[in-house]
C-alpha positions as CSV (number, residue, x, y, z in Angstrom):
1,X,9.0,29.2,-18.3
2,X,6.0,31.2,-17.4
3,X,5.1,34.2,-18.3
4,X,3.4,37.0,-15.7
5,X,-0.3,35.2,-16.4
6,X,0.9,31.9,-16.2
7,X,1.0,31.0,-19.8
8,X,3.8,29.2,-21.3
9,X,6.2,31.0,-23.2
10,X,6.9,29.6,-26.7
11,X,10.3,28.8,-27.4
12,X,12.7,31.4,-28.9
13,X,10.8,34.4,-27.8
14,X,13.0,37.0,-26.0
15,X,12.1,38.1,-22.4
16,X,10.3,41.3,-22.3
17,X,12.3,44.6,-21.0
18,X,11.0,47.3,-19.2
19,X,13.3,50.0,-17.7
20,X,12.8,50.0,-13.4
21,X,11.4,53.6,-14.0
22,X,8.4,52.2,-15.9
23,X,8.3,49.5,-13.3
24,X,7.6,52.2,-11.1
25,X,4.9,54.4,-12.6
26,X,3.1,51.2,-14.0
27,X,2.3,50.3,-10.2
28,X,-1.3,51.1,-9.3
29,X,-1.9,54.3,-7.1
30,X,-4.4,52.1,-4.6
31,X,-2.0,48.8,-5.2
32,X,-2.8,48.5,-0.7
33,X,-6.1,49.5,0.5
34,X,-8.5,47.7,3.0
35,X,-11.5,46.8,0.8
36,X,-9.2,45.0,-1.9
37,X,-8.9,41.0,-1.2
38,X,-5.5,40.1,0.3
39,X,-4.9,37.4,-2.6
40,X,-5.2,39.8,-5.1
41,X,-2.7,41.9,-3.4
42,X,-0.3,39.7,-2.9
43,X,-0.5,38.0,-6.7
44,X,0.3,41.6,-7.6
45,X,3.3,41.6,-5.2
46,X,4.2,38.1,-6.9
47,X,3.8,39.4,-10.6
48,X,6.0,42.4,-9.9
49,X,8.8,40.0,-8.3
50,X,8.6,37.8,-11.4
51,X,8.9,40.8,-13.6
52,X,12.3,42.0,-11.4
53,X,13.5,38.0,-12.4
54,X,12.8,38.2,-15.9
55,X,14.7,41.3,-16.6
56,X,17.5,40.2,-14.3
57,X,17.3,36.9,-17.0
58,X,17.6,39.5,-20.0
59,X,20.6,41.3,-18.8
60,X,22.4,37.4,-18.3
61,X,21.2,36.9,-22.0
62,X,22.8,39.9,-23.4
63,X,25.6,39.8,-21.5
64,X,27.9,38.4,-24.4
65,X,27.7,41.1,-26.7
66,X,29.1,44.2,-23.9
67,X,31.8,45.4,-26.3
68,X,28.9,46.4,-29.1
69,X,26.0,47.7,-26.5
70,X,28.4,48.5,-23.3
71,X,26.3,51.5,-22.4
72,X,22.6,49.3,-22.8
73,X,24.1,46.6,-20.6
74,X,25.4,49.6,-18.0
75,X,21.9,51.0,-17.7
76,X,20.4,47.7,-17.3
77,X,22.7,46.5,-14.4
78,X,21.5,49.7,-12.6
79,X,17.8,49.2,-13.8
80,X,18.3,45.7,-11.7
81,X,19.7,47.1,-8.5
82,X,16.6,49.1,-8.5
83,X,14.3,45.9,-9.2
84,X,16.3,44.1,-6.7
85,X,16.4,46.8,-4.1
86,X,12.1,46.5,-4.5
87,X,11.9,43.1,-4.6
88,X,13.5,43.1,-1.5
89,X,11.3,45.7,0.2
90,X,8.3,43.6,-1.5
91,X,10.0,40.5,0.2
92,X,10.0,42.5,3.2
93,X,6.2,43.9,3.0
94,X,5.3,40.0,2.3
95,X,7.0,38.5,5.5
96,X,5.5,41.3,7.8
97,X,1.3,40.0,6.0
98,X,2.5,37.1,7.1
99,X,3.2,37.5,10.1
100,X,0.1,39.8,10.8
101,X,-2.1,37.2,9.4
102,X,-0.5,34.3,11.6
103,X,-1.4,36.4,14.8
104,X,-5.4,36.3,13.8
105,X,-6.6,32.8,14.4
106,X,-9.8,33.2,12.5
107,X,-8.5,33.1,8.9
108,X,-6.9,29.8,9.1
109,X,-8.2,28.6,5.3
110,X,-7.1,32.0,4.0
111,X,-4.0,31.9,5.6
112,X,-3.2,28.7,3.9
113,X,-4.4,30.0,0.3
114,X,-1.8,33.2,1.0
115,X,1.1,31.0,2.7
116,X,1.2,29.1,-0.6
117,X,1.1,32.1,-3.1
118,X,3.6,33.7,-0.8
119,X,5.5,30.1,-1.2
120,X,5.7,30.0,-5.2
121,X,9.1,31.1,-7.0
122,X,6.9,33.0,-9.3
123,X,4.2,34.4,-7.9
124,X,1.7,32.2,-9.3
125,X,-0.2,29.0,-8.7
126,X,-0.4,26.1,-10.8
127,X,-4.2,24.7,-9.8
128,X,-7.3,26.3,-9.7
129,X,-7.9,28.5,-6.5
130,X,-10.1,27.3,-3.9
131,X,-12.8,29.2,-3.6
132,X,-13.8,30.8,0.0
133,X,-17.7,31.8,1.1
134,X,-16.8,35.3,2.2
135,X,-13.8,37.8,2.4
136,X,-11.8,38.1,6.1
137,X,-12.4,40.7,8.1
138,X,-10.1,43.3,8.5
139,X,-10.1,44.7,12.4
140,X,-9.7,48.6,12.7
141,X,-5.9,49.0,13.9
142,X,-5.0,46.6,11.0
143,X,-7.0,48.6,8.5
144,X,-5.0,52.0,10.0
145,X,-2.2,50.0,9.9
146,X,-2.5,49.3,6.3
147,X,-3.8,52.5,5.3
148,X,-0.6,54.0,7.1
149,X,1.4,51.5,5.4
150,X,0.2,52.3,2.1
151,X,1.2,55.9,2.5
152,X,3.9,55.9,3.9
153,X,5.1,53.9,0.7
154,X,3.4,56.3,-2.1
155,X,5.0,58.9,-0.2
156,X,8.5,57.0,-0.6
157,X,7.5,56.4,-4.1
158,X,7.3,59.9,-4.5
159,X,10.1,61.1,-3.6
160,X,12.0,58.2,-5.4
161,X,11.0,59.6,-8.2
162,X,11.9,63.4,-7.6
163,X,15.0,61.9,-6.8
164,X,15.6,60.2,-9.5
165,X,14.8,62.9,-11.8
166,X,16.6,65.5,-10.3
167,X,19.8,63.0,-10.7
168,X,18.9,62.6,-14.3
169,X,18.8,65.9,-15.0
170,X,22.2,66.7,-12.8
171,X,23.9,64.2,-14.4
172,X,22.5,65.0,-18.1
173,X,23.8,68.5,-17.3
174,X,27.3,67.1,-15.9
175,X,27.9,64.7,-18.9
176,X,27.0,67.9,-21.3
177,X,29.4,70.3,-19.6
178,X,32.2,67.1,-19.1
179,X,31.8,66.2,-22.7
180,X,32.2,70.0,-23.9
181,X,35.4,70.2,-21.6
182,X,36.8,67.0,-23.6
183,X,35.8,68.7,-26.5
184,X,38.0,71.5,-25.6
185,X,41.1,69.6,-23.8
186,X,40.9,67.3,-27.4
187,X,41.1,70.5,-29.4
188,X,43.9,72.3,-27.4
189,X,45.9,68.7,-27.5
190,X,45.6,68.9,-31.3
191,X,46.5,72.6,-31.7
192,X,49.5,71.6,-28.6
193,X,50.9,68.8,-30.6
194,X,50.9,70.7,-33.8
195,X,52.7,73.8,-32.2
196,X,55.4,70.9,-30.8
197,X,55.5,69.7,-34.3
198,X,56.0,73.4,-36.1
199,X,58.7,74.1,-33.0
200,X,60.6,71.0,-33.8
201,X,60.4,71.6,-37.8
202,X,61.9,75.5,-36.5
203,X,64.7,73.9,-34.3
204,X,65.4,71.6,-37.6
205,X,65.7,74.3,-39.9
206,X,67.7,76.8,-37.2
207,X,70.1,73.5,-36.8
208,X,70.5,73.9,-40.5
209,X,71.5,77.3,-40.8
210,X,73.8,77.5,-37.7
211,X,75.5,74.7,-39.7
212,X,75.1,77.1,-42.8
213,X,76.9,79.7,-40.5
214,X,79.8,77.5,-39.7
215,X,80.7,76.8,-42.7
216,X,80.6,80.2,-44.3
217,X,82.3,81.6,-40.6
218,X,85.5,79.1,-41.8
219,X,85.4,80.2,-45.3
220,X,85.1,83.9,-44.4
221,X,88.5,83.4,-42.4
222,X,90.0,81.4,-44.9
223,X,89.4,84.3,-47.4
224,X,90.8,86.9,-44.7
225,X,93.9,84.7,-44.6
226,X,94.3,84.9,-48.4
227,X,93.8,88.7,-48.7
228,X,96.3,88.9,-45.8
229,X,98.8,86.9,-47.5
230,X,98.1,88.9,-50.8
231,X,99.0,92.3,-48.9
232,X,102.0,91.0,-47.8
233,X,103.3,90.2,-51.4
234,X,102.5,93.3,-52.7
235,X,104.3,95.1,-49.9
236,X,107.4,93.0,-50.7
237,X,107.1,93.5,-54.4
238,X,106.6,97.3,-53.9
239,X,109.7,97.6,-51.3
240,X,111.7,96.2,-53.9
241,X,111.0,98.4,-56.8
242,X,111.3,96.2,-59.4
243,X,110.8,97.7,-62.6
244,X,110.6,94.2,-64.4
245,X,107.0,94.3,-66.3
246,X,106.9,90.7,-65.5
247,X,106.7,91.8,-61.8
248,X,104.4,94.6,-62.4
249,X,102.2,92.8,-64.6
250,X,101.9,90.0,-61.7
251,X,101.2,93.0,-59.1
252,X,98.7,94.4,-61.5
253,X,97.3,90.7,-61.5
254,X,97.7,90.9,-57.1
255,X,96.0,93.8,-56.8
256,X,92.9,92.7,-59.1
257,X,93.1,89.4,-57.2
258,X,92.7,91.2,-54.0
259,X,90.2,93.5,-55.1
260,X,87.8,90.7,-56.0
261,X,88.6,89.0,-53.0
262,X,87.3,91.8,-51.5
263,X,84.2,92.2,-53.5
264,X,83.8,88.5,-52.1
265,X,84.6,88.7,-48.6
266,X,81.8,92.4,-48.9
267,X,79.7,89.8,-49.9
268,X,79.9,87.3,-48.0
269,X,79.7,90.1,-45.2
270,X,75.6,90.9,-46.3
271,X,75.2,87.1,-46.7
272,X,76.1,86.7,-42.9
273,X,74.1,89.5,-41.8
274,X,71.4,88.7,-44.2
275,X,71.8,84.9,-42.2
276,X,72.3,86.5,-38.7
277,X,69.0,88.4,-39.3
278,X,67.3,85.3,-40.3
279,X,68.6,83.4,-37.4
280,X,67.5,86.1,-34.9
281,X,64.1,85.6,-36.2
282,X,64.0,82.3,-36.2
283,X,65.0,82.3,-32.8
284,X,62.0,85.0,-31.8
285,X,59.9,82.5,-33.8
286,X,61.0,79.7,-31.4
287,X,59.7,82.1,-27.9
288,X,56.8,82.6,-29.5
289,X,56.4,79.4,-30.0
290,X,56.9,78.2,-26.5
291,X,55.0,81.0,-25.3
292,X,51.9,79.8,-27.2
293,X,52.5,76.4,-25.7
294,X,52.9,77.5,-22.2
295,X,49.6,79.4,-22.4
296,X,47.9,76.4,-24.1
297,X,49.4,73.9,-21.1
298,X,48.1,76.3,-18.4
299,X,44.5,76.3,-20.5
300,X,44.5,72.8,-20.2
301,X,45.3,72.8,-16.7
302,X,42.3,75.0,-16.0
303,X,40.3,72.5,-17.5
304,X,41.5,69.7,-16.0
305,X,41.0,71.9,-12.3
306,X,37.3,72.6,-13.5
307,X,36.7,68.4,-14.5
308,X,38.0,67.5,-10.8
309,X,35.5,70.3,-9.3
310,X,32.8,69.1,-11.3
311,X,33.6,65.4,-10.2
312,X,33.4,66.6,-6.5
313,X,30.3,68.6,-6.7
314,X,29.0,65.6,-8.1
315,X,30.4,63.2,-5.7
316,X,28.8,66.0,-3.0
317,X,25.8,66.2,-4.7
318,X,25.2,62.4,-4.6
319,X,26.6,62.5,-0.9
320,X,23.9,64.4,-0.1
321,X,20.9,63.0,-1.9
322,X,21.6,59.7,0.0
323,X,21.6,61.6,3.4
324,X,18.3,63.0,2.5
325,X,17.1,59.7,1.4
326,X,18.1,58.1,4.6
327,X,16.4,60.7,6.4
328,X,13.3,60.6,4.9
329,X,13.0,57.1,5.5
330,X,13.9,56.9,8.9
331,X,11.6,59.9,9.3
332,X,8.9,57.8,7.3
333,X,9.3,55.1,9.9
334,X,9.6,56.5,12.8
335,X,6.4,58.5,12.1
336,X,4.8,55.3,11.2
337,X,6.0,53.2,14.2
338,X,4.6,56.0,16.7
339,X,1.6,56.3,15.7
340,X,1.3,52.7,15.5
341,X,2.2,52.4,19.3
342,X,-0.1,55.1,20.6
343,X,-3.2,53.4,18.4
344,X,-2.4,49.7,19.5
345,X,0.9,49.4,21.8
346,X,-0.1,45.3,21.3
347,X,-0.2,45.5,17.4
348,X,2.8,44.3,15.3
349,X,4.5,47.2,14.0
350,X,5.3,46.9,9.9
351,X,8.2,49.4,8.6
352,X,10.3,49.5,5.4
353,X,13.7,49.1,5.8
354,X,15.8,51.8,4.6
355,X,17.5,49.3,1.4
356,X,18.5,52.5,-0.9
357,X,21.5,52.0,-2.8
358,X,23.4,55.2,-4.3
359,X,23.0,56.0,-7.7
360,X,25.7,55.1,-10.1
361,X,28.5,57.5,-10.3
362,X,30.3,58.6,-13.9
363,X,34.4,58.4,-13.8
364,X,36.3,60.8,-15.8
365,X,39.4,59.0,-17.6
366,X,41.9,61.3,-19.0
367,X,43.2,60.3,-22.7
């Protein structure tokens, strides 16, 4: 394996990384002009291609450990679309020198030198160069042509990069404001699932005491059939005027058995309204209870309507930065093409292919 001078790589070095955006910046700002050497140029075309391979070779690498760096090996699959999306426009540039160059017949050693750097996997050659006596010539449509090339491509460059910084920041923005929303629907699912869990311990305990209430509902009438069943005695007793103190004695004995039965039955009177009371506030405990939960489902709803806006501004937003990349460069080429065909209608027209990808979209999953 070479590296981008040529120079062997020792064994058990890693392949160097470099995010696509420094790929980018690092490029020269004159990388096409007329008075540079068309080897040079091209070698530069080559070392950038080889640099697109190596990192494509260090996300293969890295590739068995995605459940410990899942979001690193994201952002370097989309760091390779973007080197693979230039290398292609690169492959694109290289075919279109090489096609200008076969129409001049006057550069036939140089075109030989270039048809085998353009030839090499890598970009660079593994003998020495043979030297030439002089530079070609460059004729004045092809030196237009180039200088029109070469701006119509910082231009692109340009607003590549806007682009790609205004996404940034959108979608720095959208991940703060989605993250704070999951912040919030976590929180409100705790606070939801602990109101469930106080409701059901307040259905528990009203189950309890409407048991409670049962059972002192059956003695109370059990205790009413007693005192019922004492009234009767005395009456008999006292109809039949007994004067036996045996018989009084046992009245005097009825009548203190029926006055604390009802002493009990008074009591058990305030413990049923005492119970009642408690239920009915228990029960007003319960609908506030549900109340609180309805309120908290609709709040969660809200948020949920506010993630799926904010997933279709952003799916508009994207929408629409692609349109405007189109446009811009088919507007690029057509102005390039136009003025290429009122300067030389004969000269081979060289235009960039409109090879933009959109940018990776972020999916909301609901826990």
């Amino acid at each position: 394996m070479c590296t981008r001078r040529g120079r062997p790589r020792p064994a058990g070095r890693p392949m160097p990384w470099c995010p696509a955006a420094q790929l980018v910046i690092l490029w020269p700002q004159n990388w096409w002009s007329p008075t540079m050497d068309m080897k040079r140029s091209l070698r530069l075309l080559q070392s950038i291609e080889y640099s697109s391979l190596c990192y494509t070779v260090y996300l293969k690498g890295k590739s068995g450990d995605k459940m410990i760096h899942e979001k690193n090996v994201n952002q370097l699959k989309s760091e390779v679309q973007y080197i693979q999306e230039a290398r292609n426009c690169l492959q694109k540039l290289r075919e279109d020198i090489s096609r200008k160059l076969d129409g001049n017949p006057g550069d036939s050693l140089h075109q030989q030198e270039i048809q085998v750097v353009l030839e090499k996997p890598n970009g660079f050659s593994q003998g020495p160069l043979t030297p030439h006596s002089s530079p070609p010539k460059v004729d004045t449509y092809r030196d237009e042509d180039v200088e029109s090339l070469r701006r119509t491509v910082q231009d692109l460059l340009v607003k590549l990069q806007e682009a790609e910084r205004q996404h940034q920041s959108d979608r720095v923005d959208f991940e703060v404001t989605l993250s704070r929303y999951q912040r919030e629907a976590e929180q409100n699912r705790v606070a939801l699932q602990r109101a469930e869990d106080r409701v059901e311990q307040k259905e528990a305990e009203v189950g309890e005491l409407q048991r409670c209430f049962v059972g002192m509902e059956t003695e109370h009438q059990a205790l009413l059939a007693k005192v019922r069943e004492g009234e009767t005695a005395l009456e008999e007793l006292r109809s039949k005027k007994v004067d036996c103190r045996a018989e009084q004695e046992k009245a005097a004995n009825l009548e203190k058995e029926v006055a604390g039965l009802r002493e009990k039955i008074h009591h058990l009177d305030d413990m049923l309204k005492s119970q009642q009371r408690k239920v009915r506030q228990m029960i007003e405990q319960l609908q506030n209870s549900k109340a609180v939960i309805q309120s908290k489902d609709t709040a969660i709803q809200e948020l949920k309507e506010k993630i799926a806006y904010l997933e279709a501004e952003n799916l508009e937003m994207h929408d629409r930065m692609e349109h405007l990349i189109e446009k811009q460069v088919s507007h690029g080429n057509f102005s390039t093409q136009n003025r290429t065909k009122t300067e030389n209608p004969g000269s081979v027209r060289i235009a960039k292919p409109p090879s933009l990808k959109p940018m990776p979209l972020i999916r909301v999953v609901e826990t």
